[in-house]
C-alpha positions as CSV (number, residue, x, y, z in Angstrom):
1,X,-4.1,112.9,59.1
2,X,-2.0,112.7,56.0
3,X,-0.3,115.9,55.0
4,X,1.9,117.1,51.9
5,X,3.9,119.7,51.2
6,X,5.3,120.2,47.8
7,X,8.3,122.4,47.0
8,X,10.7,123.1,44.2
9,X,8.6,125.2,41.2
10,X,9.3,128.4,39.9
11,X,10.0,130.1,36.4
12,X,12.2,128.3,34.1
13,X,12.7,128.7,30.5
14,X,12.1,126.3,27.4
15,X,14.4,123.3,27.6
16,X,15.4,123.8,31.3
17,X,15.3,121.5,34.0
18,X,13.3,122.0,38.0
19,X,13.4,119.3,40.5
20,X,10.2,119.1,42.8
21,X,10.3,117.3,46.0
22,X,7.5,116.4,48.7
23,X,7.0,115.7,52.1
24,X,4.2,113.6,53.6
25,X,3.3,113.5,57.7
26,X,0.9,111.9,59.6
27,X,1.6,108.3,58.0
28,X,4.9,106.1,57.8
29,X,6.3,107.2,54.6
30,X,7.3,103.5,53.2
31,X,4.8,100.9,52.0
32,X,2.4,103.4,50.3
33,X,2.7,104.6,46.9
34,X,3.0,108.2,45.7
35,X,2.6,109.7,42.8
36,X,2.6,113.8,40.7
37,X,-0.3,115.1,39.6
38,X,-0.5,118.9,37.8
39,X,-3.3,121.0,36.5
40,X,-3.0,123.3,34.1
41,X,-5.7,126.6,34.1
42,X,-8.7,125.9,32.6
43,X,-8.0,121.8,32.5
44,X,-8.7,119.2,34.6
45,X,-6.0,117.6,36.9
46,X,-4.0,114.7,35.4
47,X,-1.8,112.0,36.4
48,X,1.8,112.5,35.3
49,X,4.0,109.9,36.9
50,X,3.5,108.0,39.7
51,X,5.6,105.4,41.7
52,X,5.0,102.0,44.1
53,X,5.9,101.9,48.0
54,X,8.8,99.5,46.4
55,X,10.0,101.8,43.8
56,X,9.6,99.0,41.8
57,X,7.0,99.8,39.3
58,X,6.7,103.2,38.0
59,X,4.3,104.9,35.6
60,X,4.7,108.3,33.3
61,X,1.8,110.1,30.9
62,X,2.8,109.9,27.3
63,X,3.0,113.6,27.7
64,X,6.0,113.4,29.9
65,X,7.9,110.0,29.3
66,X,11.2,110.5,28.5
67,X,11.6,113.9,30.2
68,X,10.2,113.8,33.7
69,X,12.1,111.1,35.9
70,X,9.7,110.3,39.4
71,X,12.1,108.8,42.6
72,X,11.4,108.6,46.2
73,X,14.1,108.6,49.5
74,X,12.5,107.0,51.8
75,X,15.4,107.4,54.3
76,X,14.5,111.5,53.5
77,X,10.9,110.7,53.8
78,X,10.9,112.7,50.4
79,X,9.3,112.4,47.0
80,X,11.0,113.8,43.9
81,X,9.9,114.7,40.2
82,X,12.9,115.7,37.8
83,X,12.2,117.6,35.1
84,X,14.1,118.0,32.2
85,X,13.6,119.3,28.5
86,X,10.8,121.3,30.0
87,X,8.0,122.7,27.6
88,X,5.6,125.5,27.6
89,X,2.7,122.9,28.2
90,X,4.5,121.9,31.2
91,X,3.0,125.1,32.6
92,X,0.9,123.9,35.5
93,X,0.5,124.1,39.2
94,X,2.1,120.5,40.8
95,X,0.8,118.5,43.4
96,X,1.6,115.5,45.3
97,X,-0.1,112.6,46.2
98,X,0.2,110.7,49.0
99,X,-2.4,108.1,48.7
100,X,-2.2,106.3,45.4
101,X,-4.6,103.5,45.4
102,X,-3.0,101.5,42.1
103,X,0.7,102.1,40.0
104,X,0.9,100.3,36.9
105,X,3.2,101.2,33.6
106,X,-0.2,101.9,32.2
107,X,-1.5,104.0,34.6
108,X,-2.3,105.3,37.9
109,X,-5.4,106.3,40.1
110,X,-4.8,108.6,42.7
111,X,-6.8,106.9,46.6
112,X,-10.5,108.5,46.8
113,X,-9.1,110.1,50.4
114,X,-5.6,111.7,49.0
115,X,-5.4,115.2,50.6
116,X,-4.1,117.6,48.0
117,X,-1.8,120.2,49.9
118,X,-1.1,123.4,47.9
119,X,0.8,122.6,44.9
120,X,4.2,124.3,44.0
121,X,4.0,126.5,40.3
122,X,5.8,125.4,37.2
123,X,6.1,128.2,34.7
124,X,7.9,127.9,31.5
125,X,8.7,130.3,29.0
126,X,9.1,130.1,25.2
């Protein structure tokens, strides 16, 4: 059984920067794609960036592009999500996803089976 733990959140202000990482068990690490996902109160969840097994394709929401940088280790057996220039609409609980069934630079659908683990809060002030 597939597991995730997501760390790295906390209370930043406009403009700063948070690095999240993940951990998956229960599955070799390599050969499946990964991907961030956040939901904000009161919205639905969302895709934000999402990477290949590879790290050879990659794919980032308009909303993010430019500021959010997604890389994996697979030596660490670790997913990371940097996040720079952050916004107050970056305010959002995080999650990880450890089954991604597709990556493209146009988008990316998270598997029907991913188990969502607890998420790690982002909160940034103005």
């Amino acid at each position: 059984q597939v597991q995730v733990e997501e760390s790295g959140g906390g209370l930043v202000q406009a403009g700063g920067s948070l690095r999240l990482s993940c951990t998956a068990s229960g599955r070799p690490f390599e050969g499946y794609s990964m991907g961030w996902f956040r939901q904000a109160p009161g919205k639905e969840r969302e895709g934000i960036s999402c990477i290949s097994a590879s790290g050879g394709t990659t794919y980032y929401a308009d909303s993010v592009k430019g500021r959010f940088t997604i890389s994996r280790d697979n030596a660490k057996r670790t997913l990371y999500l940097q996040m720079n220039s952050l916004k107050p609409e970056d305010t959002a609980m995080y999650y990880c996803a450890a089954i991604v069934a597709s990556v493209s630079g146009s988008r990316c659908v998270v598997g029907r089976k991913n188990p969502w683990g607890q998420g790690t809060q982002v909160t940034v002030s103005s």
